[in-house]
C-alpha positions as CSV (number, residue, x, y, z in Angstrom):
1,X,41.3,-73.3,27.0
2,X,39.7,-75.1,24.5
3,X,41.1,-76.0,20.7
4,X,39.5,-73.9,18.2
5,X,39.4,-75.9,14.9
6,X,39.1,-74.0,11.3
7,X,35.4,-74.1,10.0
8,X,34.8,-74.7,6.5
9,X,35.3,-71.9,4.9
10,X,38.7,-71.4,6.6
11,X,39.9,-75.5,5.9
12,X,38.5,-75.0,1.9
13,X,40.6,-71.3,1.6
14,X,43.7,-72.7,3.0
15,X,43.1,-76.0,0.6
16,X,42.9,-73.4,-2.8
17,X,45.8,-71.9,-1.5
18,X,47.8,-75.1,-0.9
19,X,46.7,-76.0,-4.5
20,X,48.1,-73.2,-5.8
21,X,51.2,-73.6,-4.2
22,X,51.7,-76.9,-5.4
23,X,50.6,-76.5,-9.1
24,X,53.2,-73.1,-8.7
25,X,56.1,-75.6,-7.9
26,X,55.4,-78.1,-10.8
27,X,56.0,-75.0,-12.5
28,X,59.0,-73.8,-11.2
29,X,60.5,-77.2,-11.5
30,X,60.0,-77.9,-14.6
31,X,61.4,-74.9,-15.8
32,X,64.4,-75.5,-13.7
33,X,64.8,-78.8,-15.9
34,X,64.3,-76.9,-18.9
35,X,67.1,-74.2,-17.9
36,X,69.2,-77.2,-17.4
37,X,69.0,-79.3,-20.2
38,X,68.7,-76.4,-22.9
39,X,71.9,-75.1,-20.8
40,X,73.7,-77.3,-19.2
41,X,73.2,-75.7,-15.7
42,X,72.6,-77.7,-12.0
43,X,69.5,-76.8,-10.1
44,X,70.6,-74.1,-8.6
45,X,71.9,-71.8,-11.5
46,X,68.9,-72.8,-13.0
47,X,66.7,-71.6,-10.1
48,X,68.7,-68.5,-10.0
49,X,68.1,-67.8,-13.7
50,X,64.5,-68.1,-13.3
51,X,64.9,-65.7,-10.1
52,X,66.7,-63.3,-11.8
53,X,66.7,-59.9,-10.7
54,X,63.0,-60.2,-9.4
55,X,64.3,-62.2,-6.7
56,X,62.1,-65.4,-6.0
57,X,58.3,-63.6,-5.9
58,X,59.2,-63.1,-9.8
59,X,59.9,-66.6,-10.2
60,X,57.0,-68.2,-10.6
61,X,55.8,-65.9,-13.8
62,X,59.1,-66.5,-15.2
63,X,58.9,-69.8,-14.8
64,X,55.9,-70.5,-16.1
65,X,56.8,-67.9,-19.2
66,X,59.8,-70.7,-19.8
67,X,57.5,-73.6,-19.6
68,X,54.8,-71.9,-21.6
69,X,58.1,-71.2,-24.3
70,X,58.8,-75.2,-24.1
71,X,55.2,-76.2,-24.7
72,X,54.9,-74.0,-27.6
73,X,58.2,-74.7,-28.9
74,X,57.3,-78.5,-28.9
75,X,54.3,-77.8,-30.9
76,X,55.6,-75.9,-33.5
77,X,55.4,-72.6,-32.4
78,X,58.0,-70.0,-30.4
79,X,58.1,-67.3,-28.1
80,X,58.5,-63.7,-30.0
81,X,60.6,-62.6,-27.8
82,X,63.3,-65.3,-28.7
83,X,63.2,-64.9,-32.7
84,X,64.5,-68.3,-33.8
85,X,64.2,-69.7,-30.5
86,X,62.4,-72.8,-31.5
């Protein structure tokens, strides 16, 4: 029985999708340490904030909605859905 290795097309899918994953999880953290210095909560509240009721396949848009609210927010603008948010 002989090892099979990936061919290209296989290794350069699996690298996209490793990229992805990793650039996802930046996200997510950095959200977690905007839930917890906006609210004073450890890493796990946070993460479970972020989860909400999506559970965690919901997380990752709602963590990159909070980042998205924290970048604007720094440059001068706020999220509409927050009114004086900012």
């Amino acid at each position: 029985m002989a090892l099979q290795l990936p061919d290209d097309a296989e290794n350069a899918a699996a690298a996209r999708m490793l990229r992805a994953s990793v650039a996802a999880r930046a996200t997510i953290d950095e959200a977690v340490g905007i839930l917890q210095g906006r609210h004073g909560l450890d890493a796990e509240q946070a993460f479970r904030a972020l989860a909400g009721g999506a559970g965690v396949q919901g997380t990752g848009a709602e963590a990159a909605r909070v980042a998205a609210v924290a970048d604007a927010a720094a440059e001068g603008g706020a999220d509409p859905d927050y009114g004086d948010w900012a």
